[in-house]
N, C-alpha and C positions, 0 to 999 in steps of 0.2 A: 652612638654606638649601637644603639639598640635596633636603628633601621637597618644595619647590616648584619644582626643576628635575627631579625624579622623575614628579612628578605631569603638568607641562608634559610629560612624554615616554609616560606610560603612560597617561591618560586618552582622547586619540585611539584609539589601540589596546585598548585595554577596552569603549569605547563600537562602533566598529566590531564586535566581534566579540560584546558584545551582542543586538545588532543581526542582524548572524546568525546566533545562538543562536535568537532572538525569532523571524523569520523559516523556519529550519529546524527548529525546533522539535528542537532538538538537544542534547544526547543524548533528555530525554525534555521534553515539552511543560513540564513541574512543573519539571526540572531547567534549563530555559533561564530561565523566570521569577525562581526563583530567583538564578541567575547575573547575571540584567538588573535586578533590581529597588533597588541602589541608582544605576543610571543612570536608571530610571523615577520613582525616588523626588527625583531631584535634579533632573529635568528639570521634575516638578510640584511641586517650592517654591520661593520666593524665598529669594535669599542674601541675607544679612543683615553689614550689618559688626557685628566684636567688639572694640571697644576694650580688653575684657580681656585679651585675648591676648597685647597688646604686651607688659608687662611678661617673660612665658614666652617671647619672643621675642628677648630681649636681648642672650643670647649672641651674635646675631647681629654686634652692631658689635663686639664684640674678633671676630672671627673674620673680618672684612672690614676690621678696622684702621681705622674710619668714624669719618669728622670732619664739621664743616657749618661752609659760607662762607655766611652771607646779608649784603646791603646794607640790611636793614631787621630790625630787632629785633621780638621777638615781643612786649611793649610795645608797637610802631608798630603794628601791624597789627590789635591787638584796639582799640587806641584808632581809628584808620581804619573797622576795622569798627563801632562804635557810632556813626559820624557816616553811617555807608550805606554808602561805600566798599567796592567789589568791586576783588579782582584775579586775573586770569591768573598763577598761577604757573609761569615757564616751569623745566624741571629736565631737567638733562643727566646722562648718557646714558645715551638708550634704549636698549634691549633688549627681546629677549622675555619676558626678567623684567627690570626693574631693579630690583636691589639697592639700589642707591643711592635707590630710591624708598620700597622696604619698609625699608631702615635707618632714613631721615626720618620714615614714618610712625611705627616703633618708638619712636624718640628723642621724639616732639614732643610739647609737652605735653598733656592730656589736653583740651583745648575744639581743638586745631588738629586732632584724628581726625575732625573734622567736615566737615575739608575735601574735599570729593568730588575724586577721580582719573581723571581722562578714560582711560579704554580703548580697545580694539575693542569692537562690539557683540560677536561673536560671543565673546568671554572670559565676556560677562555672561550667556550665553546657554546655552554649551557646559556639558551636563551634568558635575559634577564640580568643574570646572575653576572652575565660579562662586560655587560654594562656598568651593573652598579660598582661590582670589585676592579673593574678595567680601568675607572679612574687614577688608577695608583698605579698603573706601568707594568700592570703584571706581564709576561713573558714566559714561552715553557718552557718549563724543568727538563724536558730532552736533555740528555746529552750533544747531540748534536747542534739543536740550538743554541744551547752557553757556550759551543763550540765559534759558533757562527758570531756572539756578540763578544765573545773576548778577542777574538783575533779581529774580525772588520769594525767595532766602531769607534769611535774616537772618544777623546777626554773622559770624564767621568762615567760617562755612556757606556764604556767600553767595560766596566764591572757590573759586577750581578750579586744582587744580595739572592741567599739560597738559606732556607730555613732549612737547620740538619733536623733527622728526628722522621717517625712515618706514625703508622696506625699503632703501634705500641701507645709511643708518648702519647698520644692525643685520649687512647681509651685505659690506660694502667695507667690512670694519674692520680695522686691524692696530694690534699690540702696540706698537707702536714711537710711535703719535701718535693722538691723539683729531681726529679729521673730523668735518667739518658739511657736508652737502650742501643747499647754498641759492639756488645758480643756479636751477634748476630748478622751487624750490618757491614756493609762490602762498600770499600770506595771512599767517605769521605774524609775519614781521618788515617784506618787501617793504610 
């Protein structure tokens, strides 16, 4: 867990000062390229998700003590999905990483890593960062994107889990009680 709270802290700051290496040509023109070239190299490829992974990843639920409440069994939903059946998975709480997201995807079995996870654009975008968090299916939160995967894809595919919740939750938070801020917000329950 901690390399994706490492990475969320040190990829802005690597890319920035890539950037001006790239630009100052600093220390020597050879020597900045080299220093930027795996942000150059991440920025020209697609990430890709890795269902392999999950398993190498597992230590994760005993080290977050991870359970799952669902109201519909993983049964329901593959059966749902061969009849067309799409659904918004709503999942609580967000973060700038949820854990609770990458544990679920870890745990879940191997046809539900198909279900795309709404992000920010810029997560899918920012070199590095879309690599490392792109292993898990991310997808953007657009509108018109969730548009595009609930109507064209198929079986389990065809849903999207969508973390409710913005910069409130994430910065008014305390230890003591879990908050939703929904006066405000437009669209997912209203």
């Amino acid at each position: 867990a901690s390399v994706f709270s490492l990475v969320y802290l040190v990829a802005p700051t690597y890319v920035l000062t890539a950037v001006l290496s790239l630009l100052l040509q600093y220390p020597t023109r050879r020597a900045a390229l080299l220093y930027a070239a795996p942000m150059l190299l991440s920025a020209a490829l697609p990430s890709s998700r890795a269902p392999w992974m999950a398993p190498l990843l597992r230590p994760m639920l005993r080290y977050f003590d991870y359970r799952e409440e669902f109201e519909y069994t993983d049964a329901e939903l593959r059966r749902d999905a061969r009849k067309g059946k799409r659904y918004i998975i709503a999942m609580q709480p967000h973060g700038v990483i949820s854990y609770v997201g990458l544990c679920s995807w870890i745990r879940a079995p191997a046809d539900f890593r198909r279900i795309n996870t709404a992000a920010a654009a810029v997560v899918l975008a920012f070199p590095i960062l879309k690599h490392v968090m792109g292993i898990f299916g991310l997808t953007d939160a657009g509108a018109g994107n969730l548009r595009r995967i609930l109507t064209r894809e198929t079986g389990v595919g065809g849903s999207v889990v969508l973390y409710c919740g913005g910069i409130a939750e994430l910065f008014k938070s305390c230890r003591e009680e879990e908050r939703l801020y929904l006066s405000q917000r437009r669209g997912f329950i209203k």
